[in-house]
C-alpha positions as CSV (number, residue, x, y, z in Angstrom):
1,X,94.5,22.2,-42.8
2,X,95.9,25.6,-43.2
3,X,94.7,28.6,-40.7
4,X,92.4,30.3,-43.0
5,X,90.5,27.4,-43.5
6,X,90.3,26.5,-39.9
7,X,89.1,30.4,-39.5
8,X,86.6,30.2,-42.3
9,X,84.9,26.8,-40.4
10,X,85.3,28.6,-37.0
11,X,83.1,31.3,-38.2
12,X,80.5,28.9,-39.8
13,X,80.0,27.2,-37.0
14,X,79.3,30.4,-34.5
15,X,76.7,31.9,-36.8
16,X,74.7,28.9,-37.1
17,X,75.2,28.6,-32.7
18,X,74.1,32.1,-32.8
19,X,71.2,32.0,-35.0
20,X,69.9,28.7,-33.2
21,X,70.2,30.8,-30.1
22,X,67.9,33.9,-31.8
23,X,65.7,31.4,-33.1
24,X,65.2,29.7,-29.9
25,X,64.7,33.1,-27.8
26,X,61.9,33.9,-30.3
27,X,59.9,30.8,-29.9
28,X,60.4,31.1,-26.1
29,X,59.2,34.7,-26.3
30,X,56.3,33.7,-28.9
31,X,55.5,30.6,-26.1
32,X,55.5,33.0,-23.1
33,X,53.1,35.6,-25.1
34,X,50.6,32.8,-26.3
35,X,50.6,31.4,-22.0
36,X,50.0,35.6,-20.4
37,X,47.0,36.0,-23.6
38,X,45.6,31.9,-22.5
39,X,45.6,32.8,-19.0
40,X,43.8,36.2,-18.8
41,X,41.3,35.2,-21.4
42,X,42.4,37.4,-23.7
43,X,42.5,34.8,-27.3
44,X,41.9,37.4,-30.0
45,X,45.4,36.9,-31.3
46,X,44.8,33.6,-31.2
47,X,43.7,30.7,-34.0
48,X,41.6,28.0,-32.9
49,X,41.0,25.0,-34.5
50,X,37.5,24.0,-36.2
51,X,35.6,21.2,-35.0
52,X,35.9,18.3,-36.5
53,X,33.1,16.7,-36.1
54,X,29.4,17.6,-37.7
55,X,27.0,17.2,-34.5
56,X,24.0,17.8,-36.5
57,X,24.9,14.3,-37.5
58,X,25.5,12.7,-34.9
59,X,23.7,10.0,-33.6
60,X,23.5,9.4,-29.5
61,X,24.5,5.8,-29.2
62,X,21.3,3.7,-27.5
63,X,21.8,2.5,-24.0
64,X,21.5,-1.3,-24.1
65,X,19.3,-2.8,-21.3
66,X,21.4,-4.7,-18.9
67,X,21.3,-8.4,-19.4
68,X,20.0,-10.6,-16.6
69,X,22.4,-12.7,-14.9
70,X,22.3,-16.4,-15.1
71,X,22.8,-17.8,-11.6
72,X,21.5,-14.6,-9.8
73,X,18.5,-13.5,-12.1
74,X,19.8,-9.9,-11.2
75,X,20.4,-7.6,-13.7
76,X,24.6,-7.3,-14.7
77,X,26.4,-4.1,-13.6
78,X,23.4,-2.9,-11.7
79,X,23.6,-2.7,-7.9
80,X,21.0,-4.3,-6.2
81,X,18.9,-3.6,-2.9
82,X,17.4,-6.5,-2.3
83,X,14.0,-5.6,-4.6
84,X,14.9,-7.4,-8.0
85,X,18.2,-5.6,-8.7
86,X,17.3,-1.7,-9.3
87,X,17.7,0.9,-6.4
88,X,14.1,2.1,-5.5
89,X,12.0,3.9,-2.5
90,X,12.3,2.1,0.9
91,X,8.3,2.1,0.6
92,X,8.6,-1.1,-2.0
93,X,8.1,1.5,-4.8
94,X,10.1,1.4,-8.0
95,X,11.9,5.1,-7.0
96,X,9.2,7.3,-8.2
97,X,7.1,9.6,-6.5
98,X,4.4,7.9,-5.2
99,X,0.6,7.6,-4.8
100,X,-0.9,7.1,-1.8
101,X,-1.2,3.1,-3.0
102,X,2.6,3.1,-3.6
103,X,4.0,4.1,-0.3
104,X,3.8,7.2,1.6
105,X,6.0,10.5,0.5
106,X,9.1,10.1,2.7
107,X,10.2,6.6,2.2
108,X,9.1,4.5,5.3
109,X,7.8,1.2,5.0
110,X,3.6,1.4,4.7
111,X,1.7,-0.7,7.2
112,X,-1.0,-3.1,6.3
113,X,-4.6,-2.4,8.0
114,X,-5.5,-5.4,10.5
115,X,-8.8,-6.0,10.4
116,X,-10.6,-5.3,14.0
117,X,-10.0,-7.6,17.1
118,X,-12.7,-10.2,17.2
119,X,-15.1,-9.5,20.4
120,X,-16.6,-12.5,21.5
121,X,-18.3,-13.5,24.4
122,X,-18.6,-17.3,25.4
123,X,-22.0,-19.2,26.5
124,X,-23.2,-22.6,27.2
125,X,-25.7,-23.4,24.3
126,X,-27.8,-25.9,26.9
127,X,-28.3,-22.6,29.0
128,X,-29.8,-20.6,26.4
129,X,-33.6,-18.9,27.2
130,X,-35.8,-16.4,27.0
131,X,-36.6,-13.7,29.0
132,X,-39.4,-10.7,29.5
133,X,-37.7,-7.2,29.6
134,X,-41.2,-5.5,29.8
135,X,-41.0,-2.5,27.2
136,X,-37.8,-3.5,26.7
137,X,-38.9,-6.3,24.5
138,X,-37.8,-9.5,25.0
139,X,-33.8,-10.9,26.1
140,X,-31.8,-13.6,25.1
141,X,-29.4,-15.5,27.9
142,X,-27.6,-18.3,28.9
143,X,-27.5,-18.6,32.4
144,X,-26.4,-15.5,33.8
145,X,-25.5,-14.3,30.7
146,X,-27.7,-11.8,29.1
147,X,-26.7,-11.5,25.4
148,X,-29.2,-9.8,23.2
149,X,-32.8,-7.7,22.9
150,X,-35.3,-8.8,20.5
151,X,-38.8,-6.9,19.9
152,X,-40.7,-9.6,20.2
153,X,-40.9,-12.5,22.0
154,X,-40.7,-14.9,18.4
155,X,-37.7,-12.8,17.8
156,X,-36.1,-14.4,21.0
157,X,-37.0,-17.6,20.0
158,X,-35.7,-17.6,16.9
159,X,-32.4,-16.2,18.3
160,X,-32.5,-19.3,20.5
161,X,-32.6,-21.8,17.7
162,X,-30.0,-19.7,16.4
163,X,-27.8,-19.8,18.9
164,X,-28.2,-23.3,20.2
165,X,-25.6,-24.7,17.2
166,X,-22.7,-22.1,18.6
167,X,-20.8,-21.1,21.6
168,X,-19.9,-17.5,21.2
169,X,-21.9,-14.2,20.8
170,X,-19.2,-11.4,18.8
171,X,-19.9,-8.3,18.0
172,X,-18.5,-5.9,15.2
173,X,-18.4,-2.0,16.8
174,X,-19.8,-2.4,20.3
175,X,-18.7,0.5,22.3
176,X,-18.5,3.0,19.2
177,X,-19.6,6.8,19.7
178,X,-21.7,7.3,16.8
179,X,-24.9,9.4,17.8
180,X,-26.6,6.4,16.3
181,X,-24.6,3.6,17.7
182,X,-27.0,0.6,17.0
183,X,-26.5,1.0,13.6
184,X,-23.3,0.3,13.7
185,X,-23.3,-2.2,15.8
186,X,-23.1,-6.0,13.7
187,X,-23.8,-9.4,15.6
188,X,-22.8,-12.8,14.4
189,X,-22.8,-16.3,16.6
190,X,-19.0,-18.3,16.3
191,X,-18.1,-21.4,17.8
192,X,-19.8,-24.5,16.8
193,X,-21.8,-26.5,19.4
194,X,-22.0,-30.2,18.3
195,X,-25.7,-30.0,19.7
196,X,-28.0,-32.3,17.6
197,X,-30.3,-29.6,15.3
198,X,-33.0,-28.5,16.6
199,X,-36.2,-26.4,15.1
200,X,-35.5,-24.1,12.3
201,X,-35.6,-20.2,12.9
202,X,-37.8,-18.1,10.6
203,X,-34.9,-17.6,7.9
204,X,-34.6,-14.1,6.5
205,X,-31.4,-14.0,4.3
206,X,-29.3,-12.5,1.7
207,X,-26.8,-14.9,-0.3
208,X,-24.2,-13.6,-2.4
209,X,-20.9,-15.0,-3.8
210,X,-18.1,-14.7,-1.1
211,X,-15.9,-13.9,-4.2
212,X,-17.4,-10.8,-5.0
213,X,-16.9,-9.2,-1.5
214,X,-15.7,-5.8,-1.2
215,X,-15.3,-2.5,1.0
216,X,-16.7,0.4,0.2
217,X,-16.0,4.0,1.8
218,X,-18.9,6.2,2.6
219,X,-17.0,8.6,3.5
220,X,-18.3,10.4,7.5
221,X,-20.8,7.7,7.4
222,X,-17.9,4.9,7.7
223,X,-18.0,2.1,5.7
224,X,-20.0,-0.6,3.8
225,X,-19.4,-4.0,2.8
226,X,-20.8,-4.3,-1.1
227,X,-21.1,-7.6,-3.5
228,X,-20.7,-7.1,-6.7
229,X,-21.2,-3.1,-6.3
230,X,-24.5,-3.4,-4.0
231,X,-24.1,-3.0,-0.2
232,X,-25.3,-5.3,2.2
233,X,-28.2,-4.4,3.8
234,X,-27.8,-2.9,7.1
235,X,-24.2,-3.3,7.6
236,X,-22.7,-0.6,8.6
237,X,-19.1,-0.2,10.1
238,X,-17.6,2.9,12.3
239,X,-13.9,2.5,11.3
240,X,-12.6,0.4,8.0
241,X,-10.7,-1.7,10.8
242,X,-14.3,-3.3,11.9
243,X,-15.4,-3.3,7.9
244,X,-12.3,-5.5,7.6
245,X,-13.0,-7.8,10.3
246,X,-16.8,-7.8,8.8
247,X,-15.2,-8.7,5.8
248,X,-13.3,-11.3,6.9
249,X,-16.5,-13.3,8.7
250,X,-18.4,-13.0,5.6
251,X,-15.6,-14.6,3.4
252,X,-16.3,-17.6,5.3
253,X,-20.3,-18.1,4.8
254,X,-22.6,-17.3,1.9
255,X,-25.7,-15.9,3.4
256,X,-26.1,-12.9,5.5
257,X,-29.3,-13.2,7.6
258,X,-31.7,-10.9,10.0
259,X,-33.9,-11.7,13.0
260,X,-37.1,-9.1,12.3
261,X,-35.5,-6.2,10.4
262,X,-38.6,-4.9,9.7
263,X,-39.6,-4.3,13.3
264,X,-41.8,-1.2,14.3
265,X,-39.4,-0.3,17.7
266,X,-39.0,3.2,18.3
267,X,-35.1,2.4,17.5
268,X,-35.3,-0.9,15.4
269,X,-32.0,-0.8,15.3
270,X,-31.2,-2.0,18.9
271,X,-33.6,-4.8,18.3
272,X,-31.9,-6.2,14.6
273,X,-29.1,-8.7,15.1
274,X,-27.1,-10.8,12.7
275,X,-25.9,-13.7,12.1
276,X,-24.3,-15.6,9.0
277,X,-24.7,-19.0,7.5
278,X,-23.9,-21.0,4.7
């Protein structure tokens, strides 16, 4: 190869090295321009890209309801607390706000009412007689037990044959402080004797279907037990505790009945006591 041709190639070759080198200074400058514009906001010399996609049209894909598993029953991909597989309110509610029938505000399990204690007092039925409390009426005892006041001395009798098939006296709201406290005071006889049947009381009874037992609230006045939507005659409970318990006697027995609710006492009250039968 002679010299000027090795010249002429020589030279080729450094201007295309130095024109690579201007290009690639430009596009470095252009790159560091296009970085100081990104990162101070400033993108008026800029050209963004159009969107792509038409969201007018678009369609949200439907969530699809977890499927239940086969050997668990639980719901798949769903973390479970213990309460059929969805996380809810530590009240047994489903996570929502509640009602006051779904739990209280707060969380916290909600504790079921318990119907009243029962309050019984034990007697020996082949003790039971009658006894003359002057204007007091007429009492009801069994040995040295004094149980009840009646108005009349029939009334006491009739609590006698009453009483003779059972063993224990209870009482629904003795010792409440309602100004009117015999009104809420409810008798019945438990406990069942085994003593042959004697004479039959003077029956005066209400029978309703056990099945249609309800409580109803009347609001200061306390509360009622209703059948079918009519209260019970008489019955009247202090707290929905004693209701409860009332509730719970009268489940077992279709007849509610009365010695002498229509007595003319001053209080008649004091002097009406129950007792339930089938």
């Amino acid at each position: 190869m002679s010299e000027q041709t090795y010249d002429r190639r020589n030279t080729k070759i450094r201007i295309a090295v130095f024109t690579t080198a201007v290009l690639a200074a430009i596009a470095l400058a252009f790159a560091m321009v296009s970085c100081e514009q990104r990162a101070t906001g400033d993108v008026s010399g800029l050209t963004l890209p159009s969107p792509t996609v038409d969201w007018s049209q678009h369609t949200p894909t439907p969530v699809s309801t977890p499927t239940e598993d086969a050997e668990s029953g639980s719901p798949n991909g769903t973390e479970q607390d213990g309460s059929g597989g969805q996380e809810g309110g530590s009240d047994g509610s489903d996570g929502n706000d509640g009602d006051p029938d779904g739990g209280e505000e707060g969380g916290g399990m909600v504790e079921e009412l318990e119907p009243a204690a029962e309050d019984c007092v034990g007697y020996d039925p082949t003790k039971l007689a009658t006894k003359d409390l002057g204007d007091d009426g007429w009492g009801l005892a069994a040995g040295g037990i004094s149980l009840l006041a009646y108005a009349t001395k029939a009334d006491a009798m009739d609590a006698v044959k009453v009483a003779r098939n059972h063993t224990e006296l209870c009482f629904i709201g003795r010792g409440n402080d309602r100004p009117n406290k015999w009104a809420y005071l409810t008798t019945y006889f438990a406990g069942e004797s085994g003593l042959p049947l004697g004479a039959a009381p003077v029956l005066d009874c209400v029978s309703y279907q056990a099945s249609g037992l309800a409580l109803l609230d009347i609001g200061d006045d306390g509360w009622r037990l209703e059948v079918d939507g009519d209260p019970l005659p008489l019955l009247r409970f202090d707290t929905k505790a004693q209701a409860l318990l009332a509730h719970q006697v009268a489940s077992s027995h279709t007849k509610l009945c009365f010695i002498n609710q229509h007595n003319d006492r001053p209080n008649p009250f004091r002097y009406i006591h129950e007792f339930w039968r089938d």
